[in-house]
C-alpha positions as a Markdown table, in Angstrom:
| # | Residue | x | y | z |
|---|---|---|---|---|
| 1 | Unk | -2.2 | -14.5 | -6.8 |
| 2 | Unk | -2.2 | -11.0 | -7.8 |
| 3 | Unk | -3.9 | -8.8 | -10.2 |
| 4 | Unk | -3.5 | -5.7 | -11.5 |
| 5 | Unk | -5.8 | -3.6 | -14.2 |
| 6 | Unk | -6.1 | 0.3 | -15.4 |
| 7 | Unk | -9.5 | 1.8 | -15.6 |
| 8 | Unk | -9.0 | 4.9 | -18.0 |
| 9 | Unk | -12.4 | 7.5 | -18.6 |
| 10 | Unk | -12.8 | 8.3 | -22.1 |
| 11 | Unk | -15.7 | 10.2 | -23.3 |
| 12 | Unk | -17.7 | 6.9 | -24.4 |
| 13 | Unk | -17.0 | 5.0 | -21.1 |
| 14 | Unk | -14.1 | 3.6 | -19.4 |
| 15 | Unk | -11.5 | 1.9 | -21.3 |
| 16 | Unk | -9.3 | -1.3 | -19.3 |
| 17 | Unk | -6.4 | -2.8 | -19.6 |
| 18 | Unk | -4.4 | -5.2 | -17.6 |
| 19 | Unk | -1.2 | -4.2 | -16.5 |
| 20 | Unk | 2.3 | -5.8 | -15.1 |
| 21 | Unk | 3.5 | -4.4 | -12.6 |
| 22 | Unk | 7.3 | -5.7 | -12.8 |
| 23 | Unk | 9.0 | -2.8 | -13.6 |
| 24 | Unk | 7.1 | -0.8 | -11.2 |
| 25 | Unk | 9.0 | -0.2 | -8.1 |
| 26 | Unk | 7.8 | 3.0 | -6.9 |
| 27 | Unk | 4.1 | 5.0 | -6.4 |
| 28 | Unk | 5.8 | 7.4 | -9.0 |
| 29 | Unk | 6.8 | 4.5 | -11.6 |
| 30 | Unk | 3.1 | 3.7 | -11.0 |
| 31 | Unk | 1.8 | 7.2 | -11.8 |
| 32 | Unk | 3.8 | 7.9 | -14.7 |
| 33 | Unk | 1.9 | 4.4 | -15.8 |
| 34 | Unk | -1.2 | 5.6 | -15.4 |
| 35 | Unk | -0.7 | 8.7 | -16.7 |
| 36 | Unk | 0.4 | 6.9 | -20.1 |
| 37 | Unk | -2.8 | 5.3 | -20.0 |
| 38 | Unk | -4.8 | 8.8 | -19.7 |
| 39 | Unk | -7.0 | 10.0 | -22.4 |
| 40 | Unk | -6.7 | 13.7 | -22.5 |
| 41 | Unk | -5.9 | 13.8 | -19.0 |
| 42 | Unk | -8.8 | 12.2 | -17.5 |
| 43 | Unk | -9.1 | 10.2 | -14.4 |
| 44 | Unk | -7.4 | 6.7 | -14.4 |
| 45 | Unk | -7.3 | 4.1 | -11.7 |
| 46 | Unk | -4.9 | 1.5 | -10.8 |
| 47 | Unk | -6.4 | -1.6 | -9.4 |
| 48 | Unk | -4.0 | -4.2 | -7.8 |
| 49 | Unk | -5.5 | -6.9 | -5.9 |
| 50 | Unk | -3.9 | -9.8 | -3.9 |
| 51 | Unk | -6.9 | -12.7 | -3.8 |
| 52 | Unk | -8.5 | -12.5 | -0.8 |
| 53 | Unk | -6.1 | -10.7 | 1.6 |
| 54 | Unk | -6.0 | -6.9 | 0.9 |
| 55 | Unk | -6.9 | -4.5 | -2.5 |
| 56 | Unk | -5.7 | -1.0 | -3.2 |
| 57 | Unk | -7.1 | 1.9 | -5.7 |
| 58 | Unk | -4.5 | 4.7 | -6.8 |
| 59 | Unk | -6.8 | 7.6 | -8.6 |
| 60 | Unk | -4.2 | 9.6 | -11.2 |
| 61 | Unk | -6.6 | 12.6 | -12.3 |
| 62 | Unk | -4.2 | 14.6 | -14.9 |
| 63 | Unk | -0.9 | 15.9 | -13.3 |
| 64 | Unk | -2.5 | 16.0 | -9.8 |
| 65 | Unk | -0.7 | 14.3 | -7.3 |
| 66 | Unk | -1.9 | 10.2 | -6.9 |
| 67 | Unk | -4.8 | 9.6 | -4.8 |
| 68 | Unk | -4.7 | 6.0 | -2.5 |
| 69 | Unk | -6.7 | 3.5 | -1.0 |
| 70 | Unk | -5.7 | 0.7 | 0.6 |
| 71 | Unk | -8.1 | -1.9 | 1.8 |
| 72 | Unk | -5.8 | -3.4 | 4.7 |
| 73 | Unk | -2.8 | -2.3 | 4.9 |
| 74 | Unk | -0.9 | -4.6 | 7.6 |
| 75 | Unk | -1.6 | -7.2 | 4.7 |
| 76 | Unk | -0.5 | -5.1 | 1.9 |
| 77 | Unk | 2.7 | -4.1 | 3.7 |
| 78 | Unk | 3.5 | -7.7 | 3.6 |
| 79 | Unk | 3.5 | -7.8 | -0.4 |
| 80 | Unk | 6.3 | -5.8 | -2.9 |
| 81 | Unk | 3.0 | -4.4 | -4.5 |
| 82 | Unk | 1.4 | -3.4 | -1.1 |
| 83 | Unk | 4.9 | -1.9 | -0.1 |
| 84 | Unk | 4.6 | 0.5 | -3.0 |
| 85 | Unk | 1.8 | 1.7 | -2.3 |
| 86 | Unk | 2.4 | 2.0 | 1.4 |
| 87 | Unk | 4.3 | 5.5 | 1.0 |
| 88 | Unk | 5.8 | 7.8 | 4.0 |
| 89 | Unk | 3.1 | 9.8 | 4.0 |
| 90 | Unk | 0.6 | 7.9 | 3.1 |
| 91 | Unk | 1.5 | 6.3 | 6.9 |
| 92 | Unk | 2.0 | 9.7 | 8.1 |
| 93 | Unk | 5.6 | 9.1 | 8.4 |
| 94 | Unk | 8.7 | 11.8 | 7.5 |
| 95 | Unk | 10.4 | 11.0 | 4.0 |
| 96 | Unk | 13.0 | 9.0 | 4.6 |
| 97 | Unk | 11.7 | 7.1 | 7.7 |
| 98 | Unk | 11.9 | 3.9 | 7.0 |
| 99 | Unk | 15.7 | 3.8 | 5.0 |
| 100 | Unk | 16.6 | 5.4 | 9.1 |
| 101 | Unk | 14.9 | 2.8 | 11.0 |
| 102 | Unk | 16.5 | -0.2 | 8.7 |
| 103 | Unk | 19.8 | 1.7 | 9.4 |
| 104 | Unk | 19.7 | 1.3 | 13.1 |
| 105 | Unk | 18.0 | -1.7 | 13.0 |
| 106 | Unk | 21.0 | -3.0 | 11.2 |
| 107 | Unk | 23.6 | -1.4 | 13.9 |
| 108 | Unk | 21.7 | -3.1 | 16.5 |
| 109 | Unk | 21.3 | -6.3 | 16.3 |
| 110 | Unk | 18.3 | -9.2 | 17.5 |
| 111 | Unk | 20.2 | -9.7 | 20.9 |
| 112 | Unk | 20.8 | -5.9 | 21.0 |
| 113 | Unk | 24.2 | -5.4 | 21.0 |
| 114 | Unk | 26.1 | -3.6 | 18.6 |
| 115 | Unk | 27.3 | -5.3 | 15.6 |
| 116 | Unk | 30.1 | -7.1 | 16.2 |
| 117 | Unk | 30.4 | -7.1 | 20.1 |
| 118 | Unk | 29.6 | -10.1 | 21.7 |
| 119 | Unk | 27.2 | -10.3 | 24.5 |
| 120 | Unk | 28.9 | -10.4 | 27.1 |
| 121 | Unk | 25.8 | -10.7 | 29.7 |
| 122 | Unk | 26.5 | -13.6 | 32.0 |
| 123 | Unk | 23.6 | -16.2 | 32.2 |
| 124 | Unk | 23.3 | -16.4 | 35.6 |
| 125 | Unk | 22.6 | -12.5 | 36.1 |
| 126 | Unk | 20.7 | -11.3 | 38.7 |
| 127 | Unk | 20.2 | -7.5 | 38.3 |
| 128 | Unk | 17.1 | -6.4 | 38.1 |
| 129 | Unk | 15.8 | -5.8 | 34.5 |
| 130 | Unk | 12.6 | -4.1 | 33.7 |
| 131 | Unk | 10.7 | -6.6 | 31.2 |
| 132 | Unk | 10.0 | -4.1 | 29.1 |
| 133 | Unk | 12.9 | -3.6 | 28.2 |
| 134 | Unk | 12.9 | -5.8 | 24.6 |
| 135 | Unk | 9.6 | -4.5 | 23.8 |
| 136 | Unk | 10.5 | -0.8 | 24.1 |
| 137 | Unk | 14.3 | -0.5 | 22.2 |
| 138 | Unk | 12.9 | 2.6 | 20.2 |
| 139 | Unk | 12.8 | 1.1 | 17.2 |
| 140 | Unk | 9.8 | 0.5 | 15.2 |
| 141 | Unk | 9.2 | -2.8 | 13.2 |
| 142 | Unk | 7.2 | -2.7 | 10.1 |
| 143 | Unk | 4.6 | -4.1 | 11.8 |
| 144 | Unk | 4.3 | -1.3 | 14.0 |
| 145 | Unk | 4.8 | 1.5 | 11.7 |
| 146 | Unk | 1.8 | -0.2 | 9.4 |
| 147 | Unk | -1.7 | 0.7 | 11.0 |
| 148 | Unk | -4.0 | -2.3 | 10.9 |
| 149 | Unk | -7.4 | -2.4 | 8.5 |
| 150 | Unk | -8.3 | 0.3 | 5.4 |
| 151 | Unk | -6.0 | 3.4 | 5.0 |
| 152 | Unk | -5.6 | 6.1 | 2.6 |
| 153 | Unk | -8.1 | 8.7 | 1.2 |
| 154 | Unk | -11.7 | 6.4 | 1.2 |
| 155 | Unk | -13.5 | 9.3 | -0.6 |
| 156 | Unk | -11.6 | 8.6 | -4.2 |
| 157 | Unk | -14.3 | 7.6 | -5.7 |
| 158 | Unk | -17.0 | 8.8 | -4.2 |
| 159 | Unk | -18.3 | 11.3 | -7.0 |
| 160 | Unk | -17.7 | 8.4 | -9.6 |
| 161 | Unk | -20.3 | 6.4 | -7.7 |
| 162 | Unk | -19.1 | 4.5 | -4.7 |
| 163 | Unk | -19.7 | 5.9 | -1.4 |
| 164 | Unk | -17.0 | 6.3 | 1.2 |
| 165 | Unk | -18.8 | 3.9 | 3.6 |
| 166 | Unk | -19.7 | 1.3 | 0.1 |
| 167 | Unk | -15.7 | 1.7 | -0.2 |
| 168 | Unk | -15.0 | 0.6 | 3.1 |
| 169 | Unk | -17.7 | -2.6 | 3.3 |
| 170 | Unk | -15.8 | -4.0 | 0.3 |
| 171 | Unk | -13.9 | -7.1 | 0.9 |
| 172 | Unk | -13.8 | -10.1 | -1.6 |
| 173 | Unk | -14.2 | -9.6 | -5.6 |
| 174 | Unk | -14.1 | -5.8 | -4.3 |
| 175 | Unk | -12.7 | -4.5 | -7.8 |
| 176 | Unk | -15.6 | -6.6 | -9.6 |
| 177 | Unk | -18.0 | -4.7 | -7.1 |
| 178 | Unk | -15.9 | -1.0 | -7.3 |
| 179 | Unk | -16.1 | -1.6 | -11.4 |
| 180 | Unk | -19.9 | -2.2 | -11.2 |
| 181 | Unk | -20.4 | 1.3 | -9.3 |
| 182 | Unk | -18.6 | 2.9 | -11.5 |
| 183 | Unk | -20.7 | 1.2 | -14.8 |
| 184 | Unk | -17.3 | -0.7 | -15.9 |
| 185 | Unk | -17.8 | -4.3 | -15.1 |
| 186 | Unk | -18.2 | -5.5 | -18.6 |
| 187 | Unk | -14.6 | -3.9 | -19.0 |
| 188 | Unk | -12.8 | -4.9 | -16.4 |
| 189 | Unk | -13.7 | -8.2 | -16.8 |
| 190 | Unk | -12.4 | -8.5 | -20.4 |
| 191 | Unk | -8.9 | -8.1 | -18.8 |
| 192 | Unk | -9.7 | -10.1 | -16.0 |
């Protein structure tokens, strides 16, 4: 189950509203979104939250670029949200990683041939094969390109109340506990 909510400051508070996220398929589709939802170019965040597995905070602050934080983000790369949030450099990967990898991953194929040869390996074979072999092909899997636990920049919203170590303690009902820092739990949980 997923959620997803914008938090926009106005000068008499914050101001939320719950979002869909369906036609969103990309951190700028999520921006512009926010950006929509700015009063006079002040901050906005983007809450999305998948129940009790990961939780991510994009801060929009006028025309400067998106600000992210991901609370686990092995778990988010495992959800179409997650995955947008997840950008190349966000993982420290060059633009464009990731459509490369799926290319050669998709010339080589799970027994490692080529696609379309046969493997032509006898089963009875006897040379000596280093067993690392399968576990080193150069390739990366999403599972190794995704660091394990929180990633992105855990200081957004440190001068709106919550610490970077608060920020990083936060696991369940995290957005209830990141809107109370910020004196917006009464609103969020109107669209909640």
């Amino acid at each position: 189950m997923y959620f997803a909510a914008l938090l926009a400051r106005t000068e008499d508070g914050w101001e939320a509203s719950d979002t869909e996220l369906d036609d969103v398929e990309t951190l700028s589709d999520l921006t512009d979104l926010a950006r929509e939802a700015s009063v006079d170019e002040d901050t906005v965040l983007v809450f999305i939250e998948q129940e009790d597995a990961w939780f991510g905070v994009v801060r929009v602050d006028g025309e400067d670029d998106p600000r992210i934080f991901v609370s686990d983000a092995t778990a988010a790369a495992r959800s179409s949200y997650g995955e947008i949030l997840l950008t190349d450099e966000l993982l420290g990967r060059e633009p464009g990683a990731e459509d490369t990898i799926a290319a050669l991953e998709e010339l080589v194929g799970l027994d490692e041939t080529e696609d379309g040869d046969p493997d032509t390996t006898p089963d009875n074979d006897t040379t000596d094969h280093d067993d690392n072999d399968d576990a080193d092909d150069g390739l990366d899997t999403d599972a190794d390109a995704v660091p394990s636990g929180p990633l992105g920049d855990t200081r957004l919203l440190a001068d709106l109340g919550l610490p970077e170590a608060e920020l990083l303690m936060l696991r369940t009902d995290a957005l209830v506990e990141i809107a109370d820092a910020l004196g917006a739990a009464e609103v969020l949980e109107t669209v909640r």
